[in-house]
C-alpha positions in Angstrom: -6.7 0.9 10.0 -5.7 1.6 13.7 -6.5 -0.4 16.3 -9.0 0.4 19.7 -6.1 -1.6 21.6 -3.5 0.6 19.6 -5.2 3.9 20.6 -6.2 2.9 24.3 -2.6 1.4 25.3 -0.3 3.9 23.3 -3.0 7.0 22.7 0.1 9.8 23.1 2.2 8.1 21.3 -0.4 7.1 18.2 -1.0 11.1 18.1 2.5 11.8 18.0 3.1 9.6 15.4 -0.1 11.3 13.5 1.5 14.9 13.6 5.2 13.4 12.2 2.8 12.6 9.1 1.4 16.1 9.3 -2.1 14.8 9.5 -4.5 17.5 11.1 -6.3 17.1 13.6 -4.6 14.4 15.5 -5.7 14.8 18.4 -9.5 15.9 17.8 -9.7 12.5 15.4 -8.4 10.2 18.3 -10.6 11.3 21.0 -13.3 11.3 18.7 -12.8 7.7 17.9 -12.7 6.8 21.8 -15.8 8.9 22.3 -17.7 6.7 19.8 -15.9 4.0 21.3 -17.3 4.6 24.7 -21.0 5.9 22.8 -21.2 1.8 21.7 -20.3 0.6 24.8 -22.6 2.8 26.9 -25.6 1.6 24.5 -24.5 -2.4 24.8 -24.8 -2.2 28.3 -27.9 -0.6 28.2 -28.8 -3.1 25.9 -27.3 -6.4 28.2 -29.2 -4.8 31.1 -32.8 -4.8 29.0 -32.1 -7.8 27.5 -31.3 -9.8 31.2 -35.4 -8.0 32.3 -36.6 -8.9 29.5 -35.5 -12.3 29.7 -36.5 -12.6 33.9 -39.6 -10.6 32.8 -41.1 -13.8 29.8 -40.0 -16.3 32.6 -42.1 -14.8 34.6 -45.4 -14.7 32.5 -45.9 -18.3 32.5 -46.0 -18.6 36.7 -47.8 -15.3 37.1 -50.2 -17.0 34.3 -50.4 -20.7 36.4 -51.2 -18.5 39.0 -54.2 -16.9 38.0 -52.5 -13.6 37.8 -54.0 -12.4 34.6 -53.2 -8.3 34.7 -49.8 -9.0 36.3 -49.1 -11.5 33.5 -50.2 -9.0 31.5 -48.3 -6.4 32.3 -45.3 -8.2 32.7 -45.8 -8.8 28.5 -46.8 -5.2 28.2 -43.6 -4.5 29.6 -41.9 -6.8 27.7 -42.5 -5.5 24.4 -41.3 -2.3 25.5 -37.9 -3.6 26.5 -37.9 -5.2 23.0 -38.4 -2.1 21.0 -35.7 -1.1 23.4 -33.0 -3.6 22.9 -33.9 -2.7 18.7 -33.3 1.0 19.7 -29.9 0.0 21.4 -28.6 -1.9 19.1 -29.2 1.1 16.2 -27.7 3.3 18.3 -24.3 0.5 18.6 -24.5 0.3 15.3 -24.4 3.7 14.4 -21.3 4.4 16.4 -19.9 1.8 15.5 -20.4 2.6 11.5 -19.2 5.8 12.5 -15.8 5.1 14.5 -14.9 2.5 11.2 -15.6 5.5 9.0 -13.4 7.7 10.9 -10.8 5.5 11.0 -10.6 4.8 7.6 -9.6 8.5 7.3 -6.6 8.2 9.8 -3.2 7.3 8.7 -0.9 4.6 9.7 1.6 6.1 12.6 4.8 6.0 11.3 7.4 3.7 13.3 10.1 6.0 15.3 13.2 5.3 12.9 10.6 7.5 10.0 12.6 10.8 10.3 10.7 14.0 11.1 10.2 16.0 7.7 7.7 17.7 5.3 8.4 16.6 2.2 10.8 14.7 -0.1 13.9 17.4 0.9 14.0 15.9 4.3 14.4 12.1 3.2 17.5 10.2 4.5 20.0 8.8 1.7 20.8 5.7 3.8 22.7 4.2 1.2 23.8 4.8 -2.5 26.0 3.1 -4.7 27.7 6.7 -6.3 28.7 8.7 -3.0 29.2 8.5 0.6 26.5 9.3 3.1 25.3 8.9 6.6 22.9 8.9 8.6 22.0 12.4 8.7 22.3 13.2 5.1 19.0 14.7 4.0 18.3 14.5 0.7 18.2 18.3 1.1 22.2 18.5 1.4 23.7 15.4 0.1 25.4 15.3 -3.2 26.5 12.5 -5.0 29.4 11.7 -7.2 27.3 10.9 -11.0 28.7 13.0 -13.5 27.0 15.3 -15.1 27.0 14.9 -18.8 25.2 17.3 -21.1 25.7 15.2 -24.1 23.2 12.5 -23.1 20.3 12.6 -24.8 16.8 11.8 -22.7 15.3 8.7 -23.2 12.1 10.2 -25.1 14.3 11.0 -28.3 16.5 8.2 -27.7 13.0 6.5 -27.9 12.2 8.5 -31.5 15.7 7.4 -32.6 16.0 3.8 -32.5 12.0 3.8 -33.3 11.4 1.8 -29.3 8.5 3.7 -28.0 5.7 6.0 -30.0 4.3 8.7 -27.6 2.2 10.4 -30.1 0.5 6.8 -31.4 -0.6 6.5 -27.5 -2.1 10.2 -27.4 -4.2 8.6 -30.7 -5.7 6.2 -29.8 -5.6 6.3 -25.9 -4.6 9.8 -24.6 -1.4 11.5 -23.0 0.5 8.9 -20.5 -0.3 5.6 -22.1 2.2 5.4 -24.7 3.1 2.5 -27.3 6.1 0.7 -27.3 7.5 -1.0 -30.9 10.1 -3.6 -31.9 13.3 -3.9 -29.5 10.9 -1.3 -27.1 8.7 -3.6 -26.8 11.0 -6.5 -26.2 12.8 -4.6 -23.3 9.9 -4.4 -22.0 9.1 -7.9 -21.9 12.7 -9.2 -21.2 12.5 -6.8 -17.9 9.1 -8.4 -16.6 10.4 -11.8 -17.0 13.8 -10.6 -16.0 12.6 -9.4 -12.6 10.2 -12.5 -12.1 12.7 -14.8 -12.8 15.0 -13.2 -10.1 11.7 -13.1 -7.4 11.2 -16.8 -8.1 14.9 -17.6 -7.3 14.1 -15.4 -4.0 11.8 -17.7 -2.8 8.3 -15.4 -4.1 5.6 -17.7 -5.5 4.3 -16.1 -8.7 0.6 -14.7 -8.9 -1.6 -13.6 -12.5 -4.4 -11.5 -10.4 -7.1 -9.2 -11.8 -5.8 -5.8 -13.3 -9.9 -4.8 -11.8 -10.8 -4.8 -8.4 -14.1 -4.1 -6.0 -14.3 -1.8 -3.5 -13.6 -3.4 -0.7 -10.4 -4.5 -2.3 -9.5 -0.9 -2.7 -10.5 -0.4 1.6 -8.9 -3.3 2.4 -5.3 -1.9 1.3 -6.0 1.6 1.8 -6.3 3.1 -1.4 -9.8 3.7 -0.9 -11.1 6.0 0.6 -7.5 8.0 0.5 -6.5 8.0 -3.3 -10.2 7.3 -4.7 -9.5 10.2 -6.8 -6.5 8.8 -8.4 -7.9 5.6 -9.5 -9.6 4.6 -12.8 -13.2 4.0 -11.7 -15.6 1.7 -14.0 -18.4 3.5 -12.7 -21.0 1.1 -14.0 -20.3 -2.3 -12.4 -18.5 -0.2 -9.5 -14.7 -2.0 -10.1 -11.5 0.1 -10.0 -8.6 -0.4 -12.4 -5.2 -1.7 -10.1 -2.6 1.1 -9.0 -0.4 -1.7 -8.2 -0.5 -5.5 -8.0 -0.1 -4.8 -3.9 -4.1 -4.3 -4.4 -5.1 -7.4 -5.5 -2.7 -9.7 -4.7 -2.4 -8.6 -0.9 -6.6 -9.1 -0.9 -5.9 -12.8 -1.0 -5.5 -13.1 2.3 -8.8 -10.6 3.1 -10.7 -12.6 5.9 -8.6 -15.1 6.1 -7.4 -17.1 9.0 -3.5 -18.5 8.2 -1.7 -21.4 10.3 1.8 -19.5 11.5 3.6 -22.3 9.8 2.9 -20.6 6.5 4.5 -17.6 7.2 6.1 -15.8 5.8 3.9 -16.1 2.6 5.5 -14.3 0.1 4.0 -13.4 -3.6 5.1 -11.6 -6.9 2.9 -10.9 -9.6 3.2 -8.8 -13.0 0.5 -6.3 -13.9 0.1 -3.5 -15.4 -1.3 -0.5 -13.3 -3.3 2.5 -14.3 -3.0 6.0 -12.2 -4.8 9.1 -13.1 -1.7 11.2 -11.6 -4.3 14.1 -11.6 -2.3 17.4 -11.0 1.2 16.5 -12.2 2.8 18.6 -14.9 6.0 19.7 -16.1 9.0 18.2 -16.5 7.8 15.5 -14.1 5.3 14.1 -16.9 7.6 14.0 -19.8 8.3 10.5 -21.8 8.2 7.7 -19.2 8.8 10.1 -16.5 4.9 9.6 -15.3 2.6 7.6 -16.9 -1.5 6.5 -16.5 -0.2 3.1 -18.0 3.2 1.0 -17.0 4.0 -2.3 -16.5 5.5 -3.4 -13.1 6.4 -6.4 -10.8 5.5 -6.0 -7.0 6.4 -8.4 -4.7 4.3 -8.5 -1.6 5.0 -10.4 2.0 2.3 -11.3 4.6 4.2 -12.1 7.7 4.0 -12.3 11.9 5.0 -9.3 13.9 8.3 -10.5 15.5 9.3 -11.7 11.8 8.0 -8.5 9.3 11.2 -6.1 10.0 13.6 -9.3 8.7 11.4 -10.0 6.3 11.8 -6.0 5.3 15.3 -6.2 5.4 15.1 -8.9 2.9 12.8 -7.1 0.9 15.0 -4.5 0.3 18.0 -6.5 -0.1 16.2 -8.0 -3.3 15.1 -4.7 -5.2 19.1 -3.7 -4.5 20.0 -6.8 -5.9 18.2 -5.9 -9.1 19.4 -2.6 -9.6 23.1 -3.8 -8.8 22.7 -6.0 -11.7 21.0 -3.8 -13.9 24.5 -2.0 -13.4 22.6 1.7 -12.9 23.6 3.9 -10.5 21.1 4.3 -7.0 20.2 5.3 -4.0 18.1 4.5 -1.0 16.3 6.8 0.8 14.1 6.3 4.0 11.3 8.6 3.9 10.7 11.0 6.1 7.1 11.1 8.0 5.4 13.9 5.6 6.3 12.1 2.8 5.2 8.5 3.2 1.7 7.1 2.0 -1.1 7.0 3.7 -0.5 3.3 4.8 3.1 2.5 5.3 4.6 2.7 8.9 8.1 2.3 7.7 9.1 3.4 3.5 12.3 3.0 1.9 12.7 4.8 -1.7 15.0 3.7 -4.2 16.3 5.9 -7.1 18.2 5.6 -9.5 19.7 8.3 -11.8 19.4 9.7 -15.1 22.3 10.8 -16.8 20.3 13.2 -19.4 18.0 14.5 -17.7 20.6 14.9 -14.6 18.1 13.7 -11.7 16.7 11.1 -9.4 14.1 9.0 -10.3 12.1 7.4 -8.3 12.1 3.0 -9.4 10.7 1.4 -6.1 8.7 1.8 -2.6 9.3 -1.0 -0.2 6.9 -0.6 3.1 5.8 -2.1 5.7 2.4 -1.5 7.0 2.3 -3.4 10.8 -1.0 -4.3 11.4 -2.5 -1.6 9.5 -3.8 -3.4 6.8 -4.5 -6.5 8.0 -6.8 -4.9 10.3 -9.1 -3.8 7.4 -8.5 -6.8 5.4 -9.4 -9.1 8.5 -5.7 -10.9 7.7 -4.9 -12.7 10.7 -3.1 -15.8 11.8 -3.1 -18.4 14.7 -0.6 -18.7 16.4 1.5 -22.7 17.2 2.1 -22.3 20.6 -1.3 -21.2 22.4 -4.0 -21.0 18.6 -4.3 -17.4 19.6 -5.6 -15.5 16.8 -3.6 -12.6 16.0 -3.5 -9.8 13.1 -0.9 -10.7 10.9 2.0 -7.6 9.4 1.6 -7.0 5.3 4.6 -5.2 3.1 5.5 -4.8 -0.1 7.4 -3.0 -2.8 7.9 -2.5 -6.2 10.4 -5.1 -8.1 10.5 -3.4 -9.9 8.6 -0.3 -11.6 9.5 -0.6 -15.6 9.1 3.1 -17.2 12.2 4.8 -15.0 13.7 1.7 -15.3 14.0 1.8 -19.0 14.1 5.5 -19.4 17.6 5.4 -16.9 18.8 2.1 -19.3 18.1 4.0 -22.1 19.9 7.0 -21.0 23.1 5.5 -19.1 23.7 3.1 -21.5 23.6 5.0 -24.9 27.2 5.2 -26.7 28.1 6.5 -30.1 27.4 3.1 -31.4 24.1 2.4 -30.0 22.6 1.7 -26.4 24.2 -1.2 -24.7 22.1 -3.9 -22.5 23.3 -5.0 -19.5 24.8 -8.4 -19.3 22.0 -9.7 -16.8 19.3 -8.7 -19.0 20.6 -9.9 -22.3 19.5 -13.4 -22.0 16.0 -11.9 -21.6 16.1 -9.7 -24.5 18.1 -11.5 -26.8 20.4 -8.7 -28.1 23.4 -6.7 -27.0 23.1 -3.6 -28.7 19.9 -1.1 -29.3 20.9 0.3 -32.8 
């Protein structure tokens, strides 16, 4: 959530920032927000100023009363009472504008930081880096081609999957539904090598290891932003009013909701294993097919709380780690730095990282890495005090996916198959135990 001191010292520049994300109405939601700003301060003086009579008023009953001034004493109590019902009246009124300003600015969008390029949609993205062709810094997605061959003769990972007998799509539709699908035998075992695979490799980074809640309340879901933005794409157990996870971010980053940290424990960093359940309402097509897109997957998030001065290191680092992962994986990516109408609600700053499928000859999106400033550590209350002068101060949050398992086994898969069976690569075969998929 934006800040009043963020609006007030940098108003042009927040709405700018707005209109790179294409949200509507920039301008009309900002000075809405100051007027209800100024409506709650307008009523707290009003209320300071009957609250100081009121006060000068009931010291004054007693003399008035020692002095034999009955009807004046009287009054003065009359008077009183009125000033009370008053102050009630004020304080209604401050809290309705302020309920109303926090509303509003749930429904405004972080403001992107000025190295997010300008853009509508995932066409304008920036390849800043790739590990299969050249490109710069003004490569678009748009117009930049990369060297990966093309090679008709792969087969996609779903019949690979019906093949080797790793993943059962149909068994999932049975007894679950479309999108959560059942994974058997040496499927099953990638699966798990992967988790522990990328956990192992956050624990050597430094990332202490959390086992959260797969279910969370809502004020998890507004403390990260996913409420009240993506409501409709989360799982909602309507009864007890808890939402399944999207991501481990959700959980894991509400630790620290109303929470005062020391500056010495930054940066704090976490990694957790979950799985995470998304409605994806409205995809279709080719998007959806196998592990393309699932309701269902298993991934590893690593998440950061950090101080201002230190979050774009820490981001740097962040991203350094999930390109670590896919360099030893041995699949071919890329990195793309999204542009502003393509980033989440949340993130100031996103990188994307892809990697790509030899069969189905296109990019598939494996990781997010963002940072989100102060923006949701101002609705989570996550704030630290600063060493030199105990100055409490809103703390930066990021995090990113380390990694995402379905496209990651579905470009294994795919890559990796040979006439003699699908080959693991030499990072992940302690993990799985086997060489070969035959």
């Amino acid at each position: 959530m934006l800040t009043l001191k963020q609006i007030y010292d940098n108003k042009d520049l927040v709405i700018a920032g707005l209109e790179k994300k294409h949200f509507s109405a920039a301008a009309q939601a900002i000075e809405q927000v100051i007027a209800l700003d100024a409506e709650r301060k307008s009523a707290q003086q009003k209320k300071d100023a009957a609250q100081a009579e009121m006060n000068r008023l009931s010291k004054s009953i007693g003399s008035l009363m020692k002095a034999g001034q009955k009807a004046e004493a009287e009054q003065a109590k009359a008077q009183t009472a009125t000033l009370k019902q008053n102050i009630a009246d004020y304080e209604a009124q401050m809290r309705r504008a302020e309920e109303a300003q926090t509303a509003l600015l749930l429904t405004i969008p972080n403001v992107p930081y000025d190295l997010v390029p300008q853009g509508t949609g995932a066409e304008d993205n920036k390849v800043v880096r790739s590990n299969v062709g050249e490109c710069h810094e003004d490569s678009t997605v748009g117009n930049w081609t990369s060297t990966v061959k093309n090679d008709n003769a792969k087969l996609p990972h779903w019949e690979l999957a019906k093949k080797y007998n790793l993943i059962d799509f149909d068994l999932g539709v049975k007894i679950t539904g479309a999108g959560f699908p059942v994974y058997i035998g040496k499927g099953a075992q990638l699966q798990r090598a992967l988790i522990n695979f990328f956990l192992t490799e956050a624990g050597k980074a430094g990332y202490t290891e959390i086992m959260p809640p797969a279910v969370v309340n809502q004020a998890s879901g507004y403390g990260t932003g996913q409420l009240p933005d993506k409501e409709g794409q989360m799982y909602h157990c309507e009864v007890d009013d808890l939402y399944l996870i999207p991501t481990a971010e959700v959980p894991v980053t509400n630790l620290y909701r109303d929470v005062i940290l020391d500056e010495s424990e930054l940066p704090i960093k976490n990694c957790a294993y979950t799985e995470c359940f998304r409605r994806e309402a409205g995809s279709y097509g080719k998007d959806v097919r196998g592990l393309n897109r699932l309701h269902e997957f298993s991934k590893v998030e690593i998440v950061r709380i950090d101080k201002p001065e230190h979050s774009e290191q820490s981001h740097q680092e962040m991203l350094q780690h999930v390109e670590g992962l896919l360099q030893k994986l041995e699949l071919p990516y890329r990195v793309l730095r999204l542009c502003g109408g393509d980033m989440s609600f949340t993130a100031a700053i996103c990188y994307d990282f892809e990697v790509y499928s030899e069969a189905q000859q296109r990019w598939l999106e494996v990781s997010s890495v963002s940072n989100f400033d102060t923006y949701q550590a101002n609705r989570l209350h996550c704030r630290y005090r600063r060493a030199d002068d105990k100055k409490v101060t809103l703390c930066h949050t990021l995090n990113g996916s380390a990694l995402a398992l379905p496209r990651i086994v579905a470009a294994l898969l795919e890559n990796n198959q040979t006439p003699e069976g699908i080959h693991i690569p030499a990072a992940l075969q302690p993990f799985t135990g086997f060489e070969w998929i035959r």
